[in-house]
C-alpha positions in Angstrom: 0.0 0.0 0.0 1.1 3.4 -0.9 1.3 6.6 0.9 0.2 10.1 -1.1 3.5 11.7 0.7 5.5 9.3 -0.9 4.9 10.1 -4.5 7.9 12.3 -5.7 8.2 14.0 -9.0 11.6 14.7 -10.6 11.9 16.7 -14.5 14.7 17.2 -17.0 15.0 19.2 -19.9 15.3 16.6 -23.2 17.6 17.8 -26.1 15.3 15.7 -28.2 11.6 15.1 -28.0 10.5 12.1 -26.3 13.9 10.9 -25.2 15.0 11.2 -21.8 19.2 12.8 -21.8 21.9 11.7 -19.0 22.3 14.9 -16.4 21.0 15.8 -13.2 17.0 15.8 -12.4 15.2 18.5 -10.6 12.6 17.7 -8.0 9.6 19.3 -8.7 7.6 20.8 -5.8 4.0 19.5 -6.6 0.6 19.0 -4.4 -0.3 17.0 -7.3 1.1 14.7 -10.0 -1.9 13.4 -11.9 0.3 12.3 -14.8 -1.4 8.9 -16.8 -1.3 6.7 -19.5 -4.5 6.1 -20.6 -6.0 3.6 -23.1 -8.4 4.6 -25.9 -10.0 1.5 -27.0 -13.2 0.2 -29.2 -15.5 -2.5 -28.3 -16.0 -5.4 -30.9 -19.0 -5.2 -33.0 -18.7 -8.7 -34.1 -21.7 -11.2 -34.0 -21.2 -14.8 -33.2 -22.9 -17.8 -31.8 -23.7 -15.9 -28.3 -25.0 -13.0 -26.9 -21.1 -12.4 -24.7 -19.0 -9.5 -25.9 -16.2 -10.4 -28.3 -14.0 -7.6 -26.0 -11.9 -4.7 -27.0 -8.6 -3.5 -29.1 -6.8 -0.9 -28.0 -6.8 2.1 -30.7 -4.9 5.1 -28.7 -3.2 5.9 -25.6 -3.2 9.3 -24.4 -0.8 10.1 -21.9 -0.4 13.4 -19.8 -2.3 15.2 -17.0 -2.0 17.9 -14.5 0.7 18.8 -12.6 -0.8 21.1 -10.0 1.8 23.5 -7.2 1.6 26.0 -4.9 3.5 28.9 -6.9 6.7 30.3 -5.6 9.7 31.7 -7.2 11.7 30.3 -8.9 10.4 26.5 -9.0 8.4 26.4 -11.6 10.8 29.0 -14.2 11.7 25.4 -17.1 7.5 24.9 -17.1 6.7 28.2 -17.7 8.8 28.6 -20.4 7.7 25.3 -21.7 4.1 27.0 -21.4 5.1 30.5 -23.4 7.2 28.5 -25.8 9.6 31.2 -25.4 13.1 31.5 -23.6 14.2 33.6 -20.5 16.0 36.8 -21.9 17.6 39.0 -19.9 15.2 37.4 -17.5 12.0 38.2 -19.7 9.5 35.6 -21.0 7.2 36.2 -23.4 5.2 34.5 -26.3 7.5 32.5 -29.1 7.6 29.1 -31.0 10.6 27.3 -29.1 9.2 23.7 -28.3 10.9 23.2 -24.9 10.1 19.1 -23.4 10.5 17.6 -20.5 11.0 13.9 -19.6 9.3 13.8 -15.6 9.7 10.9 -13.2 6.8 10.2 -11.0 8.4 7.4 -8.1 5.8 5.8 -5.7 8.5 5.9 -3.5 7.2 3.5 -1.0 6.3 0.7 -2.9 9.4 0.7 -5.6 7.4 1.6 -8.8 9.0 4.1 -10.9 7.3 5.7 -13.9 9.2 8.1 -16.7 6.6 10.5 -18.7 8.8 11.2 -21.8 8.0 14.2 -24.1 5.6 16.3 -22.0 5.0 19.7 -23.3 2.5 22.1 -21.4 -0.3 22.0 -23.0 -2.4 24.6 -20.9 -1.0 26.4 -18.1 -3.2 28.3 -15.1 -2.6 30.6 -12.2 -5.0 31.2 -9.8 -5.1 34.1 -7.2 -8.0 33.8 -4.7 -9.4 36.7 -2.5 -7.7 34.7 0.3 -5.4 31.8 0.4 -2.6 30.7 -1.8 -1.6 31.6 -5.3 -2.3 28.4 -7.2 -0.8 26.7 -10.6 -1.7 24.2 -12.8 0.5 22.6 -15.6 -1.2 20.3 -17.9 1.3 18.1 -19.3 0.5 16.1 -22.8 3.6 13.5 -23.4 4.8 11.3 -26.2 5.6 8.2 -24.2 5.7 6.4 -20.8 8.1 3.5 -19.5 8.0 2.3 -15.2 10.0 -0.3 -13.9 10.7 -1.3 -10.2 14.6 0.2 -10.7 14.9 3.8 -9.0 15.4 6.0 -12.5 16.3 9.0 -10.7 19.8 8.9 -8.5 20.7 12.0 -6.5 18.6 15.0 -7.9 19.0 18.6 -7.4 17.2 19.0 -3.8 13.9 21.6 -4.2 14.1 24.8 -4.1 13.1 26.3 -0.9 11.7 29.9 -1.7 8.3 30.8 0.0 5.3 29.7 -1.3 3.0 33.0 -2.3 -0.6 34.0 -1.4 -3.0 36.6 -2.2 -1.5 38.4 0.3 1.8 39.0 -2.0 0.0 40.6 -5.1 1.5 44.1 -5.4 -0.2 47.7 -6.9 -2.4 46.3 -10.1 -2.0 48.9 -12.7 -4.4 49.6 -15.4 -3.4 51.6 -18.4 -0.4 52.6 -15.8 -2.7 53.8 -12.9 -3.2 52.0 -10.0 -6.6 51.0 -9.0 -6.0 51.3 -5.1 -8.6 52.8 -3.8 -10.7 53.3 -7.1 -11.7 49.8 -8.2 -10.3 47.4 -5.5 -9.2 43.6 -7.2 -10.2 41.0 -5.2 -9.7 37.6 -7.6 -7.6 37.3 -10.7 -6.9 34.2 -13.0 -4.7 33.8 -15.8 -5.0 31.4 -18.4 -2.4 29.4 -21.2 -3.7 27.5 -24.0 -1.3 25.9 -26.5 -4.0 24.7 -28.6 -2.2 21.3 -29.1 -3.2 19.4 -31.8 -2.2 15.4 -31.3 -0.8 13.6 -34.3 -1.2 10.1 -34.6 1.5 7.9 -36.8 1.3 4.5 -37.6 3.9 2.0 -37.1 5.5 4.3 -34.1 6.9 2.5 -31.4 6.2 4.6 -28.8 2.9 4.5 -26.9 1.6 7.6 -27.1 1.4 9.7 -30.5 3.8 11.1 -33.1 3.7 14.1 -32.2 2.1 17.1 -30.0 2.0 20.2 -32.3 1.0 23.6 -30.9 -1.4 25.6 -32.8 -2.7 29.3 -31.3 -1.6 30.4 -27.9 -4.9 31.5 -26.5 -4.5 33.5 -23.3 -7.6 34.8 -21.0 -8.2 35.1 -17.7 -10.6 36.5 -15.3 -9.9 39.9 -12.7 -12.6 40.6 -10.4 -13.1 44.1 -9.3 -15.4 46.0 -6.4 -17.9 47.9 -8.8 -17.2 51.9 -8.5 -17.2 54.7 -11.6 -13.2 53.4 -12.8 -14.9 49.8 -13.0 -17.6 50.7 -14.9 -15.2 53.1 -17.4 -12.9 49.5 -17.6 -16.1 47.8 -18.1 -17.4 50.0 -21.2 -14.2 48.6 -23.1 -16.4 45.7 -24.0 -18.3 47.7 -26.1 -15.2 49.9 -28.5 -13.2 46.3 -28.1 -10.7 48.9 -27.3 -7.4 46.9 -25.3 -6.1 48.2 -21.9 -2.8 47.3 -20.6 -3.0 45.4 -17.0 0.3 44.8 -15.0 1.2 43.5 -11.6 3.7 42.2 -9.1 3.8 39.2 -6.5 6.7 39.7 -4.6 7.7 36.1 -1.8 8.8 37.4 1.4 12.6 37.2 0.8 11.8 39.8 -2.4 12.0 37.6 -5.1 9.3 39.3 -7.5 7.6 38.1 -10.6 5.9 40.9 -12.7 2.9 39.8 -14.9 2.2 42.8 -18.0 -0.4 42.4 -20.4 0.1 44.9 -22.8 -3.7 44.6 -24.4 -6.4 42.5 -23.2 -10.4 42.8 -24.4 -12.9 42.5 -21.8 -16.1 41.7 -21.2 -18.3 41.1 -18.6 -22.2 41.8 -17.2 -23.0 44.4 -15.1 -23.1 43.4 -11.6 -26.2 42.7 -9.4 -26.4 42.4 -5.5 -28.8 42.1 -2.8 -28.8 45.1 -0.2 -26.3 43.1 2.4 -24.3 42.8 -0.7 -20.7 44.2 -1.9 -20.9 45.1 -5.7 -18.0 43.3 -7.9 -18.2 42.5 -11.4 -15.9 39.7 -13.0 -14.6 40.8 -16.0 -13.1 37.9 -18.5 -10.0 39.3 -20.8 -8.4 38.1 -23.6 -4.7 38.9 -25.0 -5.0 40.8 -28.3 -1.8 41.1 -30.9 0.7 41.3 -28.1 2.4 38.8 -26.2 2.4 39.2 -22.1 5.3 39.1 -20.6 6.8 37.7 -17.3 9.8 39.3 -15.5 11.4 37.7 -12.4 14.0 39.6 -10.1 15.9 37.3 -7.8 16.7 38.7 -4.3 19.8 40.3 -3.6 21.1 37.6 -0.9 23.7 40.3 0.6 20.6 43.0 0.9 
């Protein structure tokens, strides 16, 4: 029997896709690996002497899943540019087409079974940011292969990193169009939202198990930020109707001042106008999407002698 604590997840970076390189593993700090093989199949149709089913052939196997984290700085930096297809410049990310895959060990450590997803790109990637409790992410991993085996596959990793995990509590001053909304059009919630739009490719005579190839179509990014209702959310609001982009940026900053800072240089909107009984606080939700130019993350590592 297996313990939930003892399932440990390790990643490397492949040079080619779908085949795991020699080096040093990471460990990944997860509070969920939900990584899976699983088996498409079809149910004979054939009619015989009795009434039994004539059982199944496997067509398919679709491998992948969630890898789901508390976000903190600097654990997650190889998944997100997996996510942006892009590359850290000058400690920038932003949109591009660089496939970047990952082969990611999942070890039920306590019962000596050891799986290896090979090929996993991020297919979708989501932060969450309640009104109270901790900043959330979600990787969804789509890979080209899977192998296990009762042999250990990963031998001394790189330990975790050991930065603080963030919370609502760490967002920063949200800008709008460059002005702050402190005090105007207080943010409660905000979500963001990666799509890769992978399309699967499926190629006879492979001898992997999963498909040919994963092939990434149109990065679709939305989100949600929810905002008390006041005059600057209803003038935000009436962008729904000109379809006319604002610019949103923001901080989280972990306690030791490692920062991240999210900028969306245009985003649509919409949303309805709010309703509320009279014990009620006003907000409105408002749903964006990215329009013509690429967000951008940029991360500032703590100066350790400040």
């Amino acid at each position: 029997m297996s313990s939930g604590a003892k399932v440990v997840s390790h990643i490397i970076k492949e040079v080619t896709p779908g085949v795991t390189p020699n080096g040093t593993w990471d460990t990944l700090r997860l509070t969920g690996n939900a990584l899976t093989p699983t088996v498409n199949t079809e149910v004979s149709d054939e009619i015989t002497d009795t009434r039994l089913s004539q059982g199944s052939v496997a067509t398919s196997i679709d491998i992948g899943g969630d890898l789901s984290a508390e976000f903190s700085f600097g654990s997650f930096d190889q998944l997100l540019e997996a996510a942006f297809y892009g590359v850290w410049t000058g400690d920038v990310l932003r949109v591009g087409d660089t496939r970047n895959t990952f082969s990611i060990a999942k070890g039920y450590n306590d019962i000596g079974v050891y799986g290896v997803f090979k090929g996993a790109h991020v297919s979708t990637f989501a932060l969450e940011i309640p009104e109270e409790g901790k900043v959330t992410a979600t990787f969804n991993m789509a890979c080209l292969d899977y192998t296990d085996s009762e042999t250990p596959i990963v031998v001394t990793p790189n330990a975790p990193t050991t930065t603080p995990f963030l919370s609502n509590n760490n967002v920063g001053t949200i800008l709008v169009n460059g002005q702050s909304l402190e005090g105007v059009a207080c943010v409660s919630a905000m979500t963001i939202n990666l799509d890769n739009s992978l399309q699967t490719q499926r190629c006879l005579g492979s001898e992997r198990l999963g498909p040919g190839a994963h092939i990434a179509t149109e990065a679709a990014i939305t989100g949600s930020i929810t905002l008390a209702w006041s005059k600057r959310a209803w003038q935000i609001w009436k962008n729904t109707f000109t379809r006319l982009p604002i610019a949103v940026e923001f901080p989280i900053t972990d306690s030791l001042g490692n920062k991240y800072t999210f900028s969306f240089p245009a985003v649509e909107v919409d949303g309805e106008l709010p309703n509320g009984g009279k014990r009620d606080l006003i907000q409105i939700e408002l749903n964006y999407t990215v329009a013509k130019q690429s967000p951008t993350i940029t991360r500032l590592a703590a100066d350790p002698d400040a």
